[in-house]
MIMINU-448479 format. One record per residue: x, y, z of N, C-alpha, C, O in turn; residue in three letters. Coordinates in steps of 0.2 Angstrom, whole numbers, plus 5000, padded with zeros to 4 digits. Each point is the difference from the previous one (the first is absolute). Layout:
BEGIN
XYZXYZXYZXYZALA/...
This chain:
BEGIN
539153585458499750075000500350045006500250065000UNK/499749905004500350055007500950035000500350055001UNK/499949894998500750004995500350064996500550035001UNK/499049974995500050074995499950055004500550035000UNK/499049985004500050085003500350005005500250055000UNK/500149915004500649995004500550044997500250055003UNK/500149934992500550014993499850074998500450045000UNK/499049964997499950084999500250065007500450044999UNK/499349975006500150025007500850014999500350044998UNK/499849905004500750005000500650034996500450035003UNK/499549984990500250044995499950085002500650025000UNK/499050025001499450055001500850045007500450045001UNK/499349905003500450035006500949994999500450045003UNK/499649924995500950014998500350044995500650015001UNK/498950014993500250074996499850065002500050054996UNK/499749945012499850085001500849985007500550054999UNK/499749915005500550005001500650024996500250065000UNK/500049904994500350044994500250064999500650015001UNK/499050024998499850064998500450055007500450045000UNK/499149935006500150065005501050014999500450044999UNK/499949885004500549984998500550034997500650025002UNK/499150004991500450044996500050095000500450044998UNK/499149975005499750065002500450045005500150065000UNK/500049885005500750035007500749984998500550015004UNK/499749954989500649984997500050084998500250045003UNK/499449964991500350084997500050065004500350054999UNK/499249945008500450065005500649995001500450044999UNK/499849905005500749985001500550024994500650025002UNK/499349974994500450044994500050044999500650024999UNK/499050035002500050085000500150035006500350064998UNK/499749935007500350015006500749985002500350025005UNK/500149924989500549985002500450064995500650025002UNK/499149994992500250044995500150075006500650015003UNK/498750024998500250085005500649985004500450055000UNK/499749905002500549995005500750024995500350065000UNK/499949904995500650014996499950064998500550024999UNK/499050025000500150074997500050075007500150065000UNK/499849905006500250055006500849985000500350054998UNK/500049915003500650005000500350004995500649995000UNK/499250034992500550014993499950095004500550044999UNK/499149965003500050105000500450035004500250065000UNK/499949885006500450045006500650004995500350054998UNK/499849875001500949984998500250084996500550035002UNK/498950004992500250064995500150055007500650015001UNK/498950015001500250055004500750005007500250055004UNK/500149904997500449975005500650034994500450045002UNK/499749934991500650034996499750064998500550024997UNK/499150025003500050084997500150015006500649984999UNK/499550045008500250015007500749985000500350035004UNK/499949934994500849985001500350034994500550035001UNK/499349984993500150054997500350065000500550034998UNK/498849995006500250085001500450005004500450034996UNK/499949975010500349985006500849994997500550045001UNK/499549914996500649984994500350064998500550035003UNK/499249984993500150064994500450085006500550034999UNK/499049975006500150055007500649995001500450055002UNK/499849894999500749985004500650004995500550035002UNK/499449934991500550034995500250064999500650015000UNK/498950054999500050084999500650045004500550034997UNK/499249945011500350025005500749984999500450054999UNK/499849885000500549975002500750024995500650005001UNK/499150024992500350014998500450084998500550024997UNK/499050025007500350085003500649985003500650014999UNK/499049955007500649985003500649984997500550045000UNK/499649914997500449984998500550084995500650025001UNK/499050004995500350074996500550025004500650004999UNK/499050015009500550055005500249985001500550044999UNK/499849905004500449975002500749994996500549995003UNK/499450014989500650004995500150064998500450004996UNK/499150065005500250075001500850015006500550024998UNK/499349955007500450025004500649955000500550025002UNK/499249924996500949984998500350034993500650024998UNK/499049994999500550034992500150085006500650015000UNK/499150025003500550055002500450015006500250065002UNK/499849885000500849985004500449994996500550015004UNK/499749984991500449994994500450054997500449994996UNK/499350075006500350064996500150045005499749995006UNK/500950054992500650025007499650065000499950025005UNK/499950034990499850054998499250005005499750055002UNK/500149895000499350025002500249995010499850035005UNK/500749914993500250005008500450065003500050015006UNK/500450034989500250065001499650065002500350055002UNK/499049955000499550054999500050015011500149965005UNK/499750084994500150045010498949944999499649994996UNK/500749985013499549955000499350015000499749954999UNK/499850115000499550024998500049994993499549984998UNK/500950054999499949984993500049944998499549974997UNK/501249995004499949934997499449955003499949954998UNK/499850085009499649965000499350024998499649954999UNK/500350125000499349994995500349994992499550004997UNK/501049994999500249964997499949924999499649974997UNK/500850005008499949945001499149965000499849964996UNK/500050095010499449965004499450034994499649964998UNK/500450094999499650034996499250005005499450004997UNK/500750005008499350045003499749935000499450005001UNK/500949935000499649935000499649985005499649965000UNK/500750095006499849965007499350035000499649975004UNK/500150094993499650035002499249974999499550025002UNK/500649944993499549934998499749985008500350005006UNK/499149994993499649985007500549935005500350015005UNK/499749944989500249945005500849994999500349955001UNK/499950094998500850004998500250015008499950045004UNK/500649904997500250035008500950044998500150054996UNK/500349915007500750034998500349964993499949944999UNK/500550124996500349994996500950015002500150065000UNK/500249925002500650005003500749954995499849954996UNK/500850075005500349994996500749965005500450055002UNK/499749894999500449975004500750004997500250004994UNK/500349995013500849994995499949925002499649975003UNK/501250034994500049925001500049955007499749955000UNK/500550095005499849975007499250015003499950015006UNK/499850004989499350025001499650065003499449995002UNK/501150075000500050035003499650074996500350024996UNK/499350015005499650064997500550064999500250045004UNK/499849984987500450054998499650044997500350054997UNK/499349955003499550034994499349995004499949955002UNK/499750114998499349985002499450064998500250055001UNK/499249944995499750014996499750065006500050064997UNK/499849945010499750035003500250065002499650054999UNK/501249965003500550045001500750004998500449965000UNK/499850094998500650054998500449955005500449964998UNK/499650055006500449935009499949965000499649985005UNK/500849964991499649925001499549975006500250045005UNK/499549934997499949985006500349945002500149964995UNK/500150035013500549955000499949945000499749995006UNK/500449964991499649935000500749944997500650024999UNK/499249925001500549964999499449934997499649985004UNK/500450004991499749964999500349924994499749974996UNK/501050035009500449954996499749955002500049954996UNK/499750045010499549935001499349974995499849944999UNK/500050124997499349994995500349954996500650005000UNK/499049954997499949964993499850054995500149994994UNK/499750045007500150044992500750074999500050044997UNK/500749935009500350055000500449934998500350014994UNK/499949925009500649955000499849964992500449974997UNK/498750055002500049974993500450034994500349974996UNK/499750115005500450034997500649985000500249964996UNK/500150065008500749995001500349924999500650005000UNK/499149965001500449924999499549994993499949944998UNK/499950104998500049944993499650074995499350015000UNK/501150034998500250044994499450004994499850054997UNK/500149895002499750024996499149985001499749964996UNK/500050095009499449995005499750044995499449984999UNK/500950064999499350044997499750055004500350035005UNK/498750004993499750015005500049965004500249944998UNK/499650075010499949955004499550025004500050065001UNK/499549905000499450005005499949985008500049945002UNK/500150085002500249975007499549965002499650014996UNK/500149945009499450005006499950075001500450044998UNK/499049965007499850045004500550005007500249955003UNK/499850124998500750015007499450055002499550034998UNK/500949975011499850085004500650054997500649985000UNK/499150084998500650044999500450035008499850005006UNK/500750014992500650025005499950085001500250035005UNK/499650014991499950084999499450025001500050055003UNK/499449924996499250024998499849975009499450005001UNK/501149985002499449975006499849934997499750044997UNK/500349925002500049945000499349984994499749955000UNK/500350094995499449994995500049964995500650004998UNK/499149975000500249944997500050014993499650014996UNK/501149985002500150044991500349924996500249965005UNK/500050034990500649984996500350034996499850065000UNK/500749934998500550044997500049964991500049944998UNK/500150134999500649994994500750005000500350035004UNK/499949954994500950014999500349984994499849964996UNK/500750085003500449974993500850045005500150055004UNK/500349894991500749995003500350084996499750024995UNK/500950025011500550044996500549954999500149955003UNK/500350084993500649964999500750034998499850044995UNK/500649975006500850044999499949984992499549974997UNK/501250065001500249994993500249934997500049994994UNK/500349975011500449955000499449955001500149944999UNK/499350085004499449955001500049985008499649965001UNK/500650065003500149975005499550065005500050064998UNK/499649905008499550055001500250075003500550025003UNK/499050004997500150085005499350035001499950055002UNK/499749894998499650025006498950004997500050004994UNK/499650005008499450014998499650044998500150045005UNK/499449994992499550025000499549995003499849954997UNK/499850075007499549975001499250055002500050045005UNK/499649944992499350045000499549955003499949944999UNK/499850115007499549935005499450034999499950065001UNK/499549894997499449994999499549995006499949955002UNK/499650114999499950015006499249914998499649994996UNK/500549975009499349964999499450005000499649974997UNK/500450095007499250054999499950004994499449984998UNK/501150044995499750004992499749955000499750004995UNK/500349935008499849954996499250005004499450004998UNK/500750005006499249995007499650054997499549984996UNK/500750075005499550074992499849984996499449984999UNK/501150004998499849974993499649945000499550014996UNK/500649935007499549945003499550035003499649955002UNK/500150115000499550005006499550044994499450015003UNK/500750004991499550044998499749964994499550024996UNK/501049915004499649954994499549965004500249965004UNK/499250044996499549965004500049914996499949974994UNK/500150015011500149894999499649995003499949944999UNK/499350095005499549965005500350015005500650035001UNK/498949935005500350005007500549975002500450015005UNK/499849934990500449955004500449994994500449965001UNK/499750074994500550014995500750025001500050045005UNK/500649964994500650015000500250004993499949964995UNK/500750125005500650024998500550005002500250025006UNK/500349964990500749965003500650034993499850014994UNK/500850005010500650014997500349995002500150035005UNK/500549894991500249965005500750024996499950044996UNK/500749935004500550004998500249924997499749945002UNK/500850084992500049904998500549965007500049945000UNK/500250095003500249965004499749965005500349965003UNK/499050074999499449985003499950055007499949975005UNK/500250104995500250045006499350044998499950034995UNK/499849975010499250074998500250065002500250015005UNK/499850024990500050085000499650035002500250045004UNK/499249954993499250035003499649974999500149954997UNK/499450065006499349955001499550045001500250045005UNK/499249964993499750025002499349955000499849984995UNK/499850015011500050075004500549985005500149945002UNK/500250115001500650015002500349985008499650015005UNK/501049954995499849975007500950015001500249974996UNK/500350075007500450025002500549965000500650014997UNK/499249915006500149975004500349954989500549984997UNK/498950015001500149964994500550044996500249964996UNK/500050095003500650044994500549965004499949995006UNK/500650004990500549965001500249935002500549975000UNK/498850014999500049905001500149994994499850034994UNK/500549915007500249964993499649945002499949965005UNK/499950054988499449964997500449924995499749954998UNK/500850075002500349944994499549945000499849984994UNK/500049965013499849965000499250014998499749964997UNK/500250085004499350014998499849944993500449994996UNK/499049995003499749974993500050064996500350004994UNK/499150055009499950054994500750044998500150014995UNK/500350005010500850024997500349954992500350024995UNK/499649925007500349954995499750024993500250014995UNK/499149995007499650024992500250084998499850034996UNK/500650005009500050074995500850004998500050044995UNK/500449945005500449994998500249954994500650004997UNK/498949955003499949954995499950014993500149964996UNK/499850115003499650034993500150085002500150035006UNK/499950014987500050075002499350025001499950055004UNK/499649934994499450025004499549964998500049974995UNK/499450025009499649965000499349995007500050045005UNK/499749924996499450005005499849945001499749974996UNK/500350035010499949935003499550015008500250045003UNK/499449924999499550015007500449955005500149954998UNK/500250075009500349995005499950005007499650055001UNK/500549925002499950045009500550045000500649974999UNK/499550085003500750055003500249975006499549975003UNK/501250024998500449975006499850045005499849985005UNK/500250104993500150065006499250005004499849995006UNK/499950024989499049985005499749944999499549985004UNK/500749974993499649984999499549974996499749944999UNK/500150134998499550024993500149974995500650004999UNK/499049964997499949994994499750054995499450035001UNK/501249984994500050064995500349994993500549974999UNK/499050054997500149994993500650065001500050055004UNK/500649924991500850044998499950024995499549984997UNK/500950075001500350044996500850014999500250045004UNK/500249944990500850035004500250034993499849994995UNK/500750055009500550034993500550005002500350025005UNK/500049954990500950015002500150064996499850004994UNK/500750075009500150034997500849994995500549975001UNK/499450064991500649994997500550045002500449984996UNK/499750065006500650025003500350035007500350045001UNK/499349915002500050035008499949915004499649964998UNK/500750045008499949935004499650015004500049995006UNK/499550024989499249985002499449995000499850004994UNK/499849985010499249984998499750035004500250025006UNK/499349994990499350045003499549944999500049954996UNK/499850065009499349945001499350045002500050055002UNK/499549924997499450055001499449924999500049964995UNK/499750055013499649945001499550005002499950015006UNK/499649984990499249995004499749955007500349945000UNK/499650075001499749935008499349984994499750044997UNK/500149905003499449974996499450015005499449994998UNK/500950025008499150025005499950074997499550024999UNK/501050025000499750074995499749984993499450004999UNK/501049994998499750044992499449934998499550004996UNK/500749935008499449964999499250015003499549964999UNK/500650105006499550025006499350014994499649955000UNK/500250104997499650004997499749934995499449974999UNK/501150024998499849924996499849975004499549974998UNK/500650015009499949955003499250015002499549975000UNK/500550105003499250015003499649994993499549975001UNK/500750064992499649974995499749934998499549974998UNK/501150025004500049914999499749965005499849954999UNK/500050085008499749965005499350044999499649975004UNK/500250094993499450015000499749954992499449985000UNK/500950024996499749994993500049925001499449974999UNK/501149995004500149945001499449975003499649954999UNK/500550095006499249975006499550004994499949954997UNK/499850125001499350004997500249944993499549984997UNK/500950005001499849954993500149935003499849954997UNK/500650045010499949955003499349975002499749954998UNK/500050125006499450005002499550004994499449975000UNK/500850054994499649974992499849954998499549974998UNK/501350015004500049934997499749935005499849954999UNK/500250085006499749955007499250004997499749954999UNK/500250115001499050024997500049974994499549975000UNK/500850024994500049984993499849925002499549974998UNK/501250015006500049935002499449995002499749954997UNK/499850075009499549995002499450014997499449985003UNK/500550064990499650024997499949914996499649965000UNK/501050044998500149944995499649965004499450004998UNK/500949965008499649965001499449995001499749954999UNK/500150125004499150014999499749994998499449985000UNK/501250034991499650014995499949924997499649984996UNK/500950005007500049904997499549955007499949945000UNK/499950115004499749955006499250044994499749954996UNK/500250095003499250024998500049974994499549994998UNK/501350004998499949974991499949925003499649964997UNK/500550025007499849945002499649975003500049945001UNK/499650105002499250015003499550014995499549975000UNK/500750074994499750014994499849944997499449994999UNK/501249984999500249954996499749945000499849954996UNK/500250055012499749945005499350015000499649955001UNK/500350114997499150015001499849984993499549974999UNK/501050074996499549984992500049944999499649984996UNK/501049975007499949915000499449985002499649964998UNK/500450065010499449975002499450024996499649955000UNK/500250104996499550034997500049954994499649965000UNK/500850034997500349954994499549955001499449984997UNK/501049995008499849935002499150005004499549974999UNK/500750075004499150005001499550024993499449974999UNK/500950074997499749994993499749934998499449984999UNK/501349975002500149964994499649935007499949944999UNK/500050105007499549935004499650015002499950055001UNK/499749904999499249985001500150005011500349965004UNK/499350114997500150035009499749935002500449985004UNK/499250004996499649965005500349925000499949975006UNK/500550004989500249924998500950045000500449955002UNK/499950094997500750015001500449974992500650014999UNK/498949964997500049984995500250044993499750055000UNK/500549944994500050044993499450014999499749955000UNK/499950124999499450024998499949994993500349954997UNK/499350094999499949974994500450034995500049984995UNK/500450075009500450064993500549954999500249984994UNK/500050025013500849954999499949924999500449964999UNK/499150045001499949914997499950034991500549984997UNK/499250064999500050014995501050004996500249984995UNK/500050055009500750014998500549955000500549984996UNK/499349995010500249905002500049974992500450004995UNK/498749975007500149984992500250024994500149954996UNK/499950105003500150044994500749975000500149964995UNK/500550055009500649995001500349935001500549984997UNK/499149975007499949915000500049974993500249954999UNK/499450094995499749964997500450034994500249954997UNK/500150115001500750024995500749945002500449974996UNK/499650025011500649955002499849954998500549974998UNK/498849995001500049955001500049984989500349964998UNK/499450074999500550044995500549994997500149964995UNK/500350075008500649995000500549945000500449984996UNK/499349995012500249945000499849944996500549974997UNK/498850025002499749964997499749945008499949944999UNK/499950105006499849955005499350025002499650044998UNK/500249925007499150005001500050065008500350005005UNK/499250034992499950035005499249995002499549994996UNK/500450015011499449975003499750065004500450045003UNK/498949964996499550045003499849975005500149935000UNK/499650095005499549985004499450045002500250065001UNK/499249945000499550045001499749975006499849944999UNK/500150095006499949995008499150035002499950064999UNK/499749915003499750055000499549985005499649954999UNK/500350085008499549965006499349984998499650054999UNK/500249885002499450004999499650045005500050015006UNK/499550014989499450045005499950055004499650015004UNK/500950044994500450035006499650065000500250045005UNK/499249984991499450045001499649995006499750055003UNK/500249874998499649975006500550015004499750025005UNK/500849984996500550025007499950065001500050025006UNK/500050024989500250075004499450055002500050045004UNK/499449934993499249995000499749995009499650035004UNK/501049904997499849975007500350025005499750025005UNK/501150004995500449995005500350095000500550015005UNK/499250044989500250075001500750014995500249954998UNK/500050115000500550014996500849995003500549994996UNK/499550015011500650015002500349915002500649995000UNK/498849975001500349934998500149994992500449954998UNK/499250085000500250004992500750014998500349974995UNK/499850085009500950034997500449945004500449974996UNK/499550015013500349965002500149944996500649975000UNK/498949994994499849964997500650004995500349954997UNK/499750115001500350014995500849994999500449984996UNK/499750055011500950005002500249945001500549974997UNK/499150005007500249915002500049974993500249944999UNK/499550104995500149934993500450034998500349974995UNK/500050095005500550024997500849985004500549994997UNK/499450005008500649975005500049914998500549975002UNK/499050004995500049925001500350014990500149954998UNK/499950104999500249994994500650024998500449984996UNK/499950095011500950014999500249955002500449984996UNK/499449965010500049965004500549954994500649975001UNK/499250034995499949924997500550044991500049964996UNK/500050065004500450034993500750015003500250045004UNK/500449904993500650055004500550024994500550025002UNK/499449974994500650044996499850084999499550044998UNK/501149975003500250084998499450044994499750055001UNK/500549914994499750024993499149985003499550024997UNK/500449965007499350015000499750045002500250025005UNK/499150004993499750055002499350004999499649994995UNK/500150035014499350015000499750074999500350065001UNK/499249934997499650085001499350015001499749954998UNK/499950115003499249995002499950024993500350044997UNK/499249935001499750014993499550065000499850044996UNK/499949935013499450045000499449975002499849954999UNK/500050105006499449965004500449945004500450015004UNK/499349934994500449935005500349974995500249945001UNK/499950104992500549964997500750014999500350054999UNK/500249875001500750034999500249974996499749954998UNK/501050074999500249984994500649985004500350035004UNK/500049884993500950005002500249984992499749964996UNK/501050085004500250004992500949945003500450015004UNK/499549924991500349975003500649994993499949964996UNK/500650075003500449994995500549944999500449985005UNK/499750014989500249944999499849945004500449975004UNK/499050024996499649965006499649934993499950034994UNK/500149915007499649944997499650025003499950025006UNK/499749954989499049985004500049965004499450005003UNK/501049944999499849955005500550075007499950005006UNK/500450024993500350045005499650065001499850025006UNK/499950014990499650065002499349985004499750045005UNK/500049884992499549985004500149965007499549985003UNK/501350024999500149985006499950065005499749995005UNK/500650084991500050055004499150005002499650005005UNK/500450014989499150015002499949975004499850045004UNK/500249904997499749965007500150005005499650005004UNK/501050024996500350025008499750065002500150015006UNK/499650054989499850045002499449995003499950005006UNK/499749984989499249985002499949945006499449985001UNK/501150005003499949955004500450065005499749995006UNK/500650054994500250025004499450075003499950025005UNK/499949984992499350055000499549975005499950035006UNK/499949914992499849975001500049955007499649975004UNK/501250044997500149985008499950055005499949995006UNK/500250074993499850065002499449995004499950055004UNK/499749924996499450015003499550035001499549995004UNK/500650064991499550075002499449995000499949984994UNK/499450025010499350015000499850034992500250054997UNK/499249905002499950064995499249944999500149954997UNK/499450065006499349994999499850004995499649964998UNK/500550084998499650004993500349964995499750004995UNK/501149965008500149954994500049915001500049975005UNK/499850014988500049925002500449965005499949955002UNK/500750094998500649985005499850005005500049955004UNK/499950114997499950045008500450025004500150005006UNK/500450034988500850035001500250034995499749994994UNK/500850065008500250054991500549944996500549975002UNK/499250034992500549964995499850054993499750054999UNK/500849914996500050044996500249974991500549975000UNK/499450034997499849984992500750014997500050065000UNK/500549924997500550024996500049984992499649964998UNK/500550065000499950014992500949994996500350055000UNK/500049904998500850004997500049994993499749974996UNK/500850085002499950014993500949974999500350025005UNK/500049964991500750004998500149984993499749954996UNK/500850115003499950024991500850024999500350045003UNK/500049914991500850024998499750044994499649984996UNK/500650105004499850044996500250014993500650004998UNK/498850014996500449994994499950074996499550045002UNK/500949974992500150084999499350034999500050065001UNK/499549914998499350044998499649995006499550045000UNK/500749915007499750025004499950065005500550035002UNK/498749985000500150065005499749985008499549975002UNK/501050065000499750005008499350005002499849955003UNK/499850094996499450014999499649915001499849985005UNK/500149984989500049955000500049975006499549985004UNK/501550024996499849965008499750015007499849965005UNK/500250124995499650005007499249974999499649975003UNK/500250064990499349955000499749944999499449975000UNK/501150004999500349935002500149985006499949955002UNK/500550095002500049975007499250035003499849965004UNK/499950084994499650045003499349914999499649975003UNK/500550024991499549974997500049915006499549975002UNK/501250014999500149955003499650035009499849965003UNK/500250094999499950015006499249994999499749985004UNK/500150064991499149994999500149925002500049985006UNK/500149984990500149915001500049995005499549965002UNK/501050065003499949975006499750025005500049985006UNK/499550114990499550015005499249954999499649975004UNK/500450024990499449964997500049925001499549974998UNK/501150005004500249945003500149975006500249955002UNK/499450115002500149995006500350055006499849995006UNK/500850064990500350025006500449985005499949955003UNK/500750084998500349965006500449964997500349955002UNK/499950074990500449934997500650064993500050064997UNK/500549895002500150034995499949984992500049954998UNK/500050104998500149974996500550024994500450055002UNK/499749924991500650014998499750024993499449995000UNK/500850054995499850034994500750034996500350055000UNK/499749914997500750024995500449964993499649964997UNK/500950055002500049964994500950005002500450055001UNK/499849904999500949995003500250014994500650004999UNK/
């Protein structure tokens, strides 16, 4: 029995565990979900900002480029080079420099020397045979557009621009000298300064060769570092574009990427969130919601067990109610309900089997004169002491005593012979008997007591009934014979 409510209890409290269990699993879930949907949002908005930015710098680049093969297609014509130098140069330059970020547009000869200049009618005087975007031209013909590093300019005060260039070239193909249109870097930092990334976000335009162009936010000192070894450099050049979370070489920062390779230009735009930003709000969600269904589930869990310590206090109470139902308070013994059911149940087995089952009827002599002489509450004591000298002496399992009532008791002895049943009997009434109890009003001059054995192998038309008044009838016998004895009534 205790077993069972153990077991139940235990059940009760392990599926309210369960339960809470699954209850801080599915937060976890849903919170792991918020989590991938804070970062599917940035990565979209990290590409509609690199986008735009993109699309900004093609626009531009490609004006540029227009003008710059304006001015070489009219170097080419003798008619336009013919023209007195204001003319051919608002011809040539077509009003290009006057664009915000446009620094000098100037037209180099072959020793790199300035023959043409966008600003004035009077070239200004310069020499820039040393540039890589002037010896690229010139040692390998078929350059195309060309994009420089970032330089200090030589003319502007030392500002930081790159250059366009496309090669001129004689008739015979051999050079004669450069075009070159320089882009002031300010367009890029403008342009990066007005896309918002968070606090610790960065926009970057890098070159494929691994050389930064711009960066924002903006640090002087980083335009012009070459990045090649970089990790996140490896992955933007791996693929035309794509998103991936990294530490930056340059801070430090772990930031979800963004990259684009541009199609016709040697370059990448990058645009990168820091995850202490765009995770900031998920995370205080998550550490408020987290806590309270933690803290749920901790109450759920201790609810449960309350609920299995009081289901098991319950359970333990309606047994003892049970069991105190089904015993006789005073002898600790089967009262009469549960003796009723006993035999009811002994005697279908015995039934079945086909074996004898034995009654016994116990019953103290006189015990009106005891309780008469010596008070009710030796009576009861009288009563306990024969009910202990009768568990005393019955040891199989299958057996069972109980008070019948008043000073009488019933033992139900199954599968018992009548020389075995009248053994038990004796040992009972001798054990009574050794007790010693005072008792003046009987012939003894001590509590003893009269047994009555009945044993009957049952047949299909017999009824129970019978045998109890058959044992009942055997104990009359050995009250009217004396007392103090047993006797036997039955039919083997």
């Amino acid at each position: 029995m205790w077993q069972r409510l153990s077991a139940s209890s235990l059940v009760v409290a392990a599926c309210g565990a369960m339960i809470a269990v699954v209850m801080v699993g599915l937060c976890a879930v849903v919170l792991y979900q918020g989590r991938q949907d804070a970062q599917d949002h940035t990565r979209d908005t990290l590409r509609d900002i690199a986008l735009i930015a993109q699309r900004d710098i093609e626009r531009n680049f490609e004006l540029y480029a227009l003008s710059l093969q304006a001015v070489v297609d009219g170097v080419k014509q003798p008619e336009v080079m013919a023209l007195p130098p204001r003319l051919r140069r608002e011809v040539l330059f077509d009003r290009a420099t006057t664009a915000k970020y446009l620094g000098s547009l100037l037209v180099l000869d072959a020793q790199g020397n300035i023959v043409m200049d966008s600003a004035s009618d009077t070239p200004r005087q310069g020499n820039f045979a040393d540039r890589p975007y002037f010896t690229v031209q010139r040692d390998h013909p078929d350059t195309g557009l060309y994009m420089s590093d970032p330089f200090q300019s030589r003319l502007r005060d030392g500002a930081m621009s790159i250059a366009l260039t496309r090669r001129l070239s004689h008739s015979d193909g051999s050079f004669a000298g450069v075009v070159l249109l320089a882009v002031n870097l300010e367009y890029f930092r403008d342009l990066f300064a007005g896309l918002a990334l968070g606090p610790h976000g960065s926009l970057s335009l890098i070159g494929r060769n691994g050389v930064m162009i711009m960066r924002q936010p903006y640090d002087p000192k980083i335009v012009g570092r070459n990045i090649r070894g970089a990790r996140t450099f490896e992955r933007f050049i791996s693929e035309p574009e794509g998103s991936f979370s990294e530490t930056a070489s340059i801070d430090g920062v772990r930031r979800l990427y963004w990259f684009q390779n541009f199609p016709n230009a040697p370059l990448i735009i990058m645009t990168a969130a820091a995850e202490q930003d765009f995770y900031a709000n998920w995370r205080r969600r998550a550490v408020t919601i987290g806590s309270l269904m933690v803290a749920f589930g901790v109450a759920f869990i201790a609810l449960s067990m309350l609920l299995s310590v009081q289901l098991r206090r319950r359970m333990r109470a309606e047994s003892e109610l049970q069991l105190l139902a089904r015993t006789d308070g005073l002898t600790g013994l089967n009262n009469r309900r549960s003796l009723g059911e006993i035999l009811d149940q002994e005697w279908r087995r015995a039934k079945r089997t086909r074996s004898v089952m034995s009654l016994l009827f116990v019953d103290i002599d006189r015990f009106k004169a005891y309780n008469d002489t010596y008070g009710h509450q030796a009576g009861d004591d009288a009563l306990a002491a024969v009910a202990r000298c009768i568990t005393g002496n019955i040891r199989r399992p299958v057996d069972t005593a109980a008070r019948y009532g008043g000073e009488e008791f019933v033992v139900v002895l199954p599968n018992t012979t009548p020389d075995g049943a009248t053994e038990i009997a004796e040992r009972i009434r001798t054990a009574i008997c050794e007790c010693a109890i005072e008792h003046a009003g009987s012939e003894y001059g001590r509590v003893t007591a009269s047994i009555g054995v009945v044993s009957r192998e049952p047949c299909a038309n017999d009824d129970l009934t019978a045998v109890i008044k058959a044992a009942d009838e055997a104990l009359y016998k050995a009250k009217m014979t004396g007392r103090n004895k047993v006797s036997h009534f039955g039919v083997s």
